[in-house]
C-alpha positions as CSV (number, residue, x, y, z in Angstrom):
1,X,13.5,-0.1,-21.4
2,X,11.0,2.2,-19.6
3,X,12.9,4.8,-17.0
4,X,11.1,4.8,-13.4
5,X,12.0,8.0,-11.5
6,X,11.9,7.5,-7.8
7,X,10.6,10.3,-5.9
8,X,12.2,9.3,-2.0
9,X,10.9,11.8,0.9
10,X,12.5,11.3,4.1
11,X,16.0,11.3,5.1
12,X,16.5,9.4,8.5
13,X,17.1,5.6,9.3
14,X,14.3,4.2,6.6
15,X,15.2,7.2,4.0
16,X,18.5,6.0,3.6
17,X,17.4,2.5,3.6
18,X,15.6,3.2,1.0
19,X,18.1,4.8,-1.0
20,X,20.3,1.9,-0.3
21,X,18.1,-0.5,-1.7
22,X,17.3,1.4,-5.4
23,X,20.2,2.1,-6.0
24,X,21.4,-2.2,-5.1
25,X,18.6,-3.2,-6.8
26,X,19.6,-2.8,-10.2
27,X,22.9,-4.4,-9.7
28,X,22.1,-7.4,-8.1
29,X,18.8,-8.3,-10.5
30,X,17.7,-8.2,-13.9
31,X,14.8,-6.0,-13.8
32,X,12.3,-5.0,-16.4
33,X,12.4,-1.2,-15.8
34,X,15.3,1.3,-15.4
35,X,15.5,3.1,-12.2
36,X,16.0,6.6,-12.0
37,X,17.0,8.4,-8.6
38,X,14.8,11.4,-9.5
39,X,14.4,13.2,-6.5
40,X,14.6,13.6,-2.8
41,X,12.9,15.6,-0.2
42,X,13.4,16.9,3.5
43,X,12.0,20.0,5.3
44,X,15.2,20.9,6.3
45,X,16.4,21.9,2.6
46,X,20.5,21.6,3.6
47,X,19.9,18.3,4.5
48,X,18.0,17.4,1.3
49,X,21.0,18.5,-1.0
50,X,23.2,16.8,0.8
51,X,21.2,14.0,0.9
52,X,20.5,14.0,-2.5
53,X,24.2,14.5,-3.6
54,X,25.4,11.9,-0.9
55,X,22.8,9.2,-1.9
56,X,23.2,10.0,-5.9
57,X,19.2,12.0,-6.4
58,X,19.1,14.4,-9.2
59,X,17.2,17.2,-7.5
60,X,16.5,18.1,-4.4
61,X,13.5,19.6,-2.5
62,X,12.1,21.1,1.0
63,X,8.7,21.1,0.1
64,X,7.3,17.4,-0.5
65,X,4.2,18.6,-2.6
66,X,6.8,19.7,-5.3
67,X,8.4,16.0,-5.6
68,X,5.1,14.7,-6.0
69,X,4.4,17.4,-8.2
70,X,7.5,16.5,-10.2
71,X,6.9,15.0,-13.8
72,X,10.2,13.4,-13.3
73,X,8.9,11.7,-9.8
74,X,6.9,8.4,-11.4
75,X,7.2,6.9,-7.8
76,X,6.5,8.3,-4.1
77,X,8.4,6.5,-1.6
78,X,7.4,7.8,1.6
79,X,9.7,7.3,5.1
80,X,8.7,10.2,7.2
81,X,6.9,9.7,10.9
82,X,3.7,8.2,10.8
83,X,1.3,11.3,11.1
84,X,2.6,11.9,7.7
85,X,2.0,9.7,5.8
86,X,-1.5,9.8,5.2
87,X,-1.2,13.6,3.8
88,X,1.8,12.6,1.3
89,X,0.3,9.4,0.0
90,X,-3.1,11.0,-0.7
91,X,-1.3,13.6,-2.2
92,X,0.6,11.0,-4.6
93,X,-2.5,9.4,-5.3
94,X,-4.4,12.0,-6.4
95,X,-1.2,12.8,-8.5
96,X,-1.9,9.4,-10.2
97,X,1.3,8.1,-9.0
98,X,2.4,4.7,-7.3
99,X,3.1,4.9,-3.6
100,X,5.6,2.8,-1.9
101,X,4.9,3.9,2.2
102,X,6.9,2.5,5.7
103,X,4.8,1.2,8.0
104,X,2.4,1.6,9.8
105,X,0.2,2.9,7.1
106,X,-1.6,5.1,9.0
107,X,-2.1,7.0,12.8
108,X,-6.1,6.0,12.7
109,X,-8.6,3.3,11.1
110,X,-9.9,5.9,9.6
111,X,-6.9,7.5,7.5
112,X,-5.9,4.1,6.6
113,X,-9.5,3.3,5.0
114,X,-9.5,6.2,3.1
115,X,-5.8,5.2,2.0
116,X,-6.9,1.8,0.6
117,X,-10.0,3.0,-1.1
118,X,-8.2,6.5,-2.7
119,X,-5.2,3.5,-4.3
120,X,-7.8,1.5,-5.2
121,X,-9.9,4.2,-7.1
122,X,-6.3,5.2,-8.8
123,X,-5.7,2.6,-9.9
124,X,-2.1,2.1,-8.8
125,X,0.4,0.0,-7.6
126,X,0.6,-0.1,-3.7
127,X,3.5,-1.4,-1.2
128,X,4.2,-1.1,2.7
129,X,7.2,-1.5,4.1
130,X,7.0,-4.8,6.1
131,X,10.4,-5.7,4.7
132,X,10.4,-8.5,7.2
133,X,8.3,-10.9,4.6
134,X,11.0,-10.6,2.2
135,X,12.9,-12.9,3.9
136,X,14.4,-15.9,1.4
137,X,13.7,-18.2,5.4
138,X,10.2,-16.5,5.7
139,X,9.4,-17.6,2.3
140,X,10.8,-21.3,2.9
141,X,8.7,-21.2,6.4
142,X,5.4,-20.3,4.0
143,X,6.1,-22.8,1.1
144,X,6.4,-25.4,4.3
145,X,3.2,-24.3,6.3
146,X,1.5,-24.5,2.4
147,X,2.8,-28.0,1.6
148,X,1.5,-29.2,4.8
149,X,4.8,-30.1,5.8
150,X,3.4,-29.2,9.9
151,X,0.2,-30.7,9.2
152,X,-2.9,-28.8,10.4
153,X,-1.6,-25.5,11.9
154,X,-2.9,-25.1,15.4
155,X,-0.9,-22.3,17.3
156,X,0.9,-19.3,16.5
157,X,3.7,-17.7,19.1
158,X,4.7,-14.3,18.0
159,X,6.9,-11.8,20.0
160,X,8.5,-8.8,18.6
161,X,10.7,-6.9,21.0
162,X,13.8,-4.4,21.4
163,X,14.9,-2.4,23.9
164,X,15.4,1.3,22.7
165,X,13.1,2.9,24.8
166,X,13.9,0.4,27.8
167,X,15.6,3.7,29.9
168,X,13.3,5.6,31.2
169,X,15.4,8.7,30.9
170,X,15.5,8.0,27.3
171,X,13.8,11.7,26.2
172,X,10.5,12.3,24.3
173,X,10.2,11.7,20.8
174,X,7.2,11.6,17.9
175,X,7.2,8.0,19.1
176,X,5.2,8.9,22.1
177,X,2.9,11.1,21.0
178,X,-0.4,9.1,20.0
179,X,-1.3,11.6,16.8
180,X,2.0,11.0,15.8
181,X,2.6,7.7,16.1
182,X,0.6,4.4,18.1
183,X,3.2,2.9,20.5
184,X,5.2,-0.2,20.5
185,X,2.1,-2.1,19.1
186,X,2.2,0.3,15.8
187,X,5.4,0.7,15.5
188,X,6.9,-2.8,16.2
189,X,4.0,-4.9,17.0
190,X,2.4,-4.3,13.3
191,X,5.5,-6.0,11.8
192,X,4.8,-8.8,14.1
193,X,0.5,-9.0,12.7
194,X,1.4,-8.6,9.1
195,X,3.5,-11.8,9.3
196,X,1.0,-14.3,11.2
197,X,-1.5,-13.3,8.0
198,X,1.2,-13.6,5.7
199,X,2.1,-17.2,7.7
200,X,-0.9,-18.5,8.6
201,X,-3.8,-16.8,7.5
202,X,-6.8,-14.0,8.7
203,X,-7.2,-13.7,12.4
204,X,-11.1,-13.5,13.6
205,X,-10.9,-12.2,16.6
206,X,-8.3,-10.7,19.4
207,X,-8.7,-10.6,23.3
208,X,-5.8,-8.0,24.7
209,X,-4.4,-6.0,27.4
210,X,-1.9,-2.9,27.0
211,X,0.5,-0.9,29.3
212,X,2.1,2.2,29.2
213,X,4.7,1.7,32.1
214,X,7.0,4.7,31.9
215,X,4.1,7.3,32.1
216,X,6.6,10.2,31.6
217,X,9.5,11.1,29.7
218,X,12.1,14.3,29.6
219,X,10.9,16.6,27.5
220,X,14.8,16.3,25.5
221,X,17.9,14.7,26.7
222,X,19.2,15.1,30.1
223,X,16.1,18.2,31.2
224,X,14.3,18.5,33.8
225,X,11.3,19.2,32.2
226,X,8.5,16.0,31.7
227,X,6.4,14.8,28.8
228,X,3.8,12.7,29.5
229,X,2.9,9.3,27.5
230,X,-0.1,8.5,26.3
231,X,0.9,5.2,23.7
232,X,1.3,1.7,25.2
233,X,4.9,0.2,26.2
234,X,4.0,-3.1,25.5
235,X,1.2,-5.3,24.3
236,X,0.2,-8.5,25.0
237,X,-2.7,-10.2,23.3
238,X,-4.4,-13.7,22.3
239,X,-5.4,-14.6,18.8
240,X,-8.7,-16.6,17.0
241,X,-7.3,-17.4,13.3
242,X,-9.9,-17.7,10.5
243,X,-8.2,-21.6,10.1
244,X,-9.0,-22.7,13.7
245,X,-5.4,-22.0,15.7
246,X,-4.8,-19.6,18.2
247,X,-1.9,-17.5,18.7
248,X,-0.7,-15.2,21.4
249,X,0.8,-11.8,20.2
250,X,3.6,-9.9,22.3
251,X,5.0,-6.9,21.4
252,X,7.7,-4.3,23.8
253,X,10.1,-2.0,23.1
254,X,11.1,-1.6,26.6
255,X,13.0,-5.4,26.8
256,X,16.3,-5.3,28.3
257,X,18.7,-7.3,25.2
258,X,16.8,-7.4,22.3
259,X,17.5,-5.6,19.4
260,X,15.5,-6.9,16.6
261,X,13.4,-10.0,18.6
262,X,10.6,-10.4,15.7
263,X,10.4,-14.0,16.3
264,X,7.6,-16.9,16.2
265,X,7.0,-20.7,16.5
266,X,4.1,-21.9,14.5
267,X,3.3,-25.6,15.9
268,X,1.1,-28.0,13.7
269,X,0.1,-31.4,14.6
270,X,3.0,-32.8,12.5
271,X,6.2,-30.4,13.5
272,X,6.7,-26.8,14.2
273,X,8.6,-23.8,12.9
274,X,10.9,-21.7,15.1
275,X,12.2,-17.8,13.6
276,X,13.4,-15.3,15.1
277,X,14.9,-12.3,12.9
278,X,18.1,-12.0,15.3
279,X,19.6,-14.9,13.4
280,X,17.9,-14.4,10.2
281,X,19.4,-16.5,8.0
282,X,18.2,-19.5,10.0
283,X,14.6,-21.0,10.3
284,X,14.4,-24.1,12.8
285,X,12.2,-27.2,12.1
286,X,10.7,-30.4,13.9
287,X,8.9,-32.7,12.5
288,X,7.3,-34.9,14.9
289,X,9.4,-38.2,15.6
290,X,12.7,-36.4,15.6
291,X,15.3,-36.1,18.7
292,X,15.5,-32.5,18.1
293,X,15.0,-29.6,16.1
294,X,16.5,-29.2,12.6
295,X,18.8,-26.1,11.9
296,X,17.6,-24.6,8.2
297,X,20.5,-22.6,6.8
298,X,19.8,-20.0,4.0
299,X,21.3,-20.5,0.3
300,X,20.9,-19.8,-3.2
301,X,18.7,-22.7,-3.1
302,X,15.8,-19.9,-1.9
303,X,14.4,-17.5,-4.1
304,X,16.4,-14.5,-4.0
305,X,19.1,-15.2,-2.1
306,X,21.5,-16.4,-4.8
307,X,21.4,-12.6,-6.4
308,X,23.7,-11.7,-3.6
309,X,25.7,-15.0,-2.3
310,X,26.2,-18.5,-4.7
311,X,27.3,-20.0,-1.3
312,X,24.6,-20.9,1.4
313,X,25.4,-19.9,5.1
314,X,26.9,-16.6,3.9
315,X,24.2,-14.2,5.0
316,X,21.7,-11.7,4.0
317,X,21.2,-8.5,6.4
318,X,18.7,-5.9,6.6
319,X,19.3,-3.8,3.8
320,X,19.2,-7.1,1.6
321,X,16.1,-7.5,3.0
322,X,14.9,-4.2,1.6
323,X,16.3,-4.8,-1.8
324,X,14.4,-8.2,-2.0
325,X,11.3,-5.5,-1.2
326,X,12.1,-3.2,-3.5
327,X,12.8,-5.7,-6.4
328,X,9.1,-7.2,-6.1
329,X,7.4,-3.6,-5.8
330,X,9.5,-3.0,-9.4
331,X,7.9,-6.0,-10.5
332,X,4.9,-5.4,-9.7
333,X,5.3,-1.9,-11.1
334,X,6.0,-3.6,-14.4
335,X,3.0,-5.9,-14.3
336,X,4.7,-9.2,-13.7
337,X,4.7,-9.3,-9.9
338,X,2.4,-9.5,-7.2
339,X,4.3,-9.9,-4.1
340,X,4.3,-7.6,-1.5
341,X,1.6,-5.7,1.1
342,X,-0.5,-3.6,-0.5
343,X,-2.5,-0.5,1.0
344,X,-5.5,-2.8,1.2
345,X,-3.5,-5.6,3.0
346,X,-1.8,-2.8,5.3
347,X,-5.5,-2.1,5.7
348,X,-5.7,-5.4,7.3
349,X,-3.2,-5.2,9.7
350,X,-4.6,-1.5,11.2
351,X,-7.8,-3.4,11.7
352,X,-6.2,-6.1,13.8
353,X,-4.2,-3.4,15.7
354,X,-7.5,-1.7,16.1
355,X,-9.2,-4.6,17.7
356,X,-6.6,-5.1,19.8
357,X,-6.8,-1.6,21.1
358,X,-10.2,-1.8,21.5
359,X,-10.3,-5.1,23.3
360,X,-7.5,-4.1,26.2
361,X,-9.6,-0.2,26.8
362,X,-13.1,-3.1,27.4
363,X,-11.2,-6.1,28.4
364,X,-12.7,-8.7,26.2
365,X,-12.6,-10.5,23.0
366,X,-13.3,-8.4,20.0
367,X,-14.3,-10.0,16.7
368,X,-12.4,-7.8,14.0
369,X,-15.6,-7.8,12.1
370,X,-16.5,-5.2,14.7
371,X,-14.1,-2.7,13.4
C-alpha cells in the first residue's frame, strides 16, 4: 500500500480539525492509501512541536516553505488566514504536490484564477474545505432534488448566520481586515454559495446589497484604541439559477443565537426541502398533499454514515463531517474518487461572491458572466 505523507500548516480551530480527521480517517474506513502524519507547520516554532507531538506529526517546522519542501510532505493541507493561502498553495503547486486548502480559496478573483489555472497546469488533485457538502443528509437532499422527488426546482432560501462578532466590543482581528480576509460573505457566506451549486445548480446572475454596521472595532480586548472596518457585516442578496429558480442569499455573523445557522429550503412544484446545519442529522421534507412536513433522520442507510454509527438517529458532528471530507480527497488522491470541491469549483464560488460585491457597490443585477 502506497504511504501518503500529510504536510498540515496551521495550528488554530481548522489545523486541529484537520488533524482530527487524518488521523480518524483511517480507523473508521478502508482506504486505498496509508496515511502518514508527516509534518506540521506554525510560525511560532514552540507551538509547532507541541503541536506536532500533541497531534502525533513526525517533524515539525516554523518556516512553511520547508514542509512543502519536504520529500516526506506528499500532501499540503493548508488552514492558515485567508491572505495566505494563495502564497502556500502556489508554492505546493509548483512543488508538484496536491493541495487540500480551507475556504475561501482566495482574498481576490484574481489570486483565485491563477489558483485554478496553476492546479490545473500541475496536474494535481485539488480540495476546499466546504466540509458542509459532506453531509450523509446533504447528500440524501441531492439524490432527492436529482430524482425529481420536488419536481421542477423553483426557489432556493439560503441563510448562513452566527453570532461571534455580534458584540461590538468584540476586538479587531484578521477577520476585519479586507487584504486579509472578505467579511461575513467570504468567510461564512461562501459555505452558504458552494451549497446552492452543489444543490441546485450554476447561478446566472446576482442582484445584492452589503453592510458593514459596526464601522469600528478596539484595536485588542478591552483598549481604548479603535480599528476601523472595511468588510461587510452581513449580506443580503437575490439569486438567477442557470435552471430557471431564484433564490435569495443571506449571510451575518452579527445574529444574536446562532451558532452554526447554515440552513436552506429548496421548494419545487411537487414538495420542498428544509436543512439547517444546527440539527444536522435531520433534513425535513413535504411532498405536496401531505398535512405536514416529514422529519428525515440520519442512518447507516446514507452513504458514510454507517462507518461511524450501525444505528440511525445516533449522530454525526463536525469533525465527522471532516473525516467524510477527508476520506473522498484520499480517494480521489488514489484515482477512484471524484467527490469534493476542487480549485476550479472554488473558482466558482469567488466568482459568485464577486458578483455579488460588485452588484451591492452599483446596486443592480450583475450577470456572473461579467466577472
Amino acid at each position: 500500500m502506497r504511504e501518503l505523507g500529510i504536510g498540515l500548516i496551521g495550528t488554530g480551530f481548522m489545523g486541529r480539525a484537520h488533524a482530527l480527521a487524518f488521523r480518524n480517517v483511517s480507523a473508521v474506513f478502508e482506504l486505498p492509501l496509508k496515511l502518514k502524519l508527516a509534518a506540521l507547520a506554525d510560525a511560532d516554532p514552540q507551538r509547532a512541536r507541541h503541536c506536532a507531538d500533541t497531534w502525533g506529526f513526525d517533524t515539525a517546522h516554523s518556516d512553511w516553505q520547508k514542509l512543502i519542501d519536504d520529500p516526506k510532505v506528499n500532501l499540503i493541507a493548508i488552514t492558515t488566514p485567508n491572505h495566505l493561502h494563495y502564497p502556500m498553495a502556489m508554492a505546493a503547486l509548483a512543488a508538484g504536490k496536491p493541495v487540500y486548502c480551507e475556504k475561501p480559496l482566495a482574498v481576490s478573483l484574481e489570486q483565485a484564477n491563477a489558483m485554478r489555472l496553476a492546479a490545473k497546469a500541475a496536474g494535481v488533485v485539488t480540495r476546499v474545505g466546504y466540509n458542509y457538502q459532506h453531509n450523509p443528509m446533504i447528500g440524501l437532499a441531492r439524490e432527492l432534488i436529482q430524482n425529481g422527488e420536488l419536481g421542477q426546482i423553483i426557489s432556493f432560501q439560503g441563510e448562513f448566520s452566527e453570532d461571534f462578532m455580534a458584540d461590538p466590543a468584540s476586538p479587531w482581528s484578521w477577520r476585519c481586515d479586507a487584504e486579509h480576509a472578505g467579511g461575513a460573505l467570504a468567510d461564512l457566506g461562501s459555505h452558504l454559495l458552494a451549497m446552492a451549486r452543489h444543490l441546485v445548480g450554476d447561478i446566472e446572475a446576482v442582484c445584492a446589497d452589503t453592510q458593514t454596521v459596526h464601522g469600528q472595532r478596539p484595536a485588542t480586548a478591552g483598549s481604548q484604541e479603535q480599528r476601523n472596518i472595511a468588510v461587510d457585516d452581513q449580506v443580503h442578496a437575490l439569486l438567477r439559477f442557470a435552471n430557471g429558480a431564484r433564490g435569495t442569499f443571506s449571510s451575518s455573523w452579527l445574529k444574536h443565537g446562532y451558532k452554526n445557522h447554515l440552513s436552506f429550503e429548496i421548494s419545487g412544484t411537487r414538495g420542498t426541502l428544509a436543512f439547517d446545519q444546527e440539527r444536522l442529522n435531520e433534513l425535513r421534507l413535504y411532498r405536496a398533499g401531505q398535512d405536514g412536513f416529514q422529519c428525515l433522520l440520519a442512518g447507516p442507510n446514507l452513504p458514510g454514515y454507517a462507518a461511524f454509527s450501525p444505528a440511525p438517529g445516533h449522530q454525526l458532528g463536525y469533525n465527522e463531517l471532516k473525516t467524510l471530507e477527508v476520506h473522498d480527497l484520499v480517494m480521489a488522491l488514489a484515482g477512484v474518487g471524484q467527490e469534493g470541491t476542487d480549485f476550479e469549483q472554488a473558482w466558482e464560488v469567488e466568482r459568485l461572491a464577486t458578483a455579488i460585491r460588485l452588484a451591492a457597490q452599483e446596486s443592480r443585477w450583475v450577470r456572473i458572466e461579467e466577472v
